[in-house]
C-alpha positions as CSV (number, residue, x, y, z in Angstrom):
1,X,12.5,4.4,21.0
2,X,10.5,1.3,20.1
3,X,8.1,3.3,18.8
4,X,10.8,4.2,15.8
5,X,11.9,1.1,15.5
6,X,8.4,-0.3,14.8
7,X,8.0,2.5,11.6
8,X,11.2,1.9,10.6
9,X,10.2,-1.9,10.2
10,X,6.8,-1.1,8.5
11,X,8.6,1.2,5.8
12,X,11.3,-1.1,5.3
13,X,8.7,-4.3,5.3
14,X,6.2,-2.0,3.1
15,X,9.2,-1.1,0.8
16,X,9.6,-4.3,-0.1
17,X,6.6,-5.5,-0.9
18,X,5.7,-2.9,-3.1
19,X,8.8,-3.9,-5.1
20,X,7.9,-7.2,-4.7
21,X,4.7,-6.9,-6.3
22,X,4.4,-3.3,-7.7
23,X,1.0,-2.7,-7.1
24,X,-2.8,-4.1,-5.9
25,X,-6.0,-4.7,-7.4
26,X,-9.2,-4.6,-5.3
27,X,-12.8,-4.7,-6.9
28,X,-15.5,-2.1,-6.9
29,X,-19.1,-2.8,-7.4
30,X,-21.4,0.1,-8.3
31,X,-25.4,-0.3,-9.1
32,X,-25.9,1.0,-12.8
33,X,-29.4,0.7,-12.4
34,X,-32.4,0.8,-10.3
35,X,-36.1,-0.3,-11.3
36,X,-38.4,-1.1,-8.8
37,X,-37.2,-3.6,-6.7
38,X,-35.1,-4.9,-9.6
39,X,-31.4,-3.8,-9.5
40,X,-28.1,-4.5,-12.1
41,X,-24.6,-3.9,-10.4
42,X,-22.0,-3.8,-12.0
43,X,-18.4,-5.0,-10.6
44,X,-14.9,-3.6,-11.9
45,X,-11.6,-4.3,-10.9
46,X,-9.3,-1.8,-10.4
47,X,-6.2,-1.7,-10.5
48,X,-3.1,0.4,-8.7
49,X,0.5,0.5,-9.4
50,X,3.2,1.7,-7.0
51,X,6.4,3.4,-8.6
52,X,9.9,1.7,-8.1
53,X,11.0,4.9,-6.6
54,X,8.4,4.5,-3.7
55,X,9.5,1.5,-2.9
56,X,12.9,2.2,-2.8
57,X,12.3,5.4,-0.8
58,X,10.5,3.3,1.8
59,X,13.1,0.9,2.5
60,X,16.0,3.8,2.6
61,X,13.8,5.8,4.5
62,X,13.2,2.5,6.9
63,X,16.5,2.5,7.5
64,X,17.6,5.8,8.1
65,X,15.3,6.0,10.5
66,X,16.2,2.4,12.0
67,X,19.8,3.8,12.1
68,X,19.1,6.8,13.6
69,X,17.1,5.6,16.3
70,X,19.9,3.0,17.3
71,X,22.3,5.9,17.7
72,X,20.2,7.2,20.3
């Protein structure tokens, strides 16, 4: 049963983050080219945003599942 418990925490706790900040960025470095032993990477940052809905659906998923495992 603790098992449950500690999924219902991580959706409700990954619910609202994703509202909280509705999305990451992380960075992606790539070589564009290659001469020799010369080299010239090239860094982007990316970007990914989380839907509202997803983060609602974690934390009422969280908690249905929080509920449901106290009833047992």
């Amino acid at each position: 049963m603790n098992g449950l418990r500690a999924i219902a925490l991580a959706l409700i706790v990954g619910g609202v983050l994703a509202l909280a900040y509705g999305g990451f960025s992380y960075k992606d470095e790539k070589t564009a080219a290659k001469i020799g032993p010369l080299e010239i990477n090239v860094t982007e940052e990316k970007s990914v945003n989380i839907p509202m809905w997803l983060g609602i659906a974690g934390i009422v998923g969280g908690v249905l599942v929080l509920v449901g495992a106290g009833r047992r």
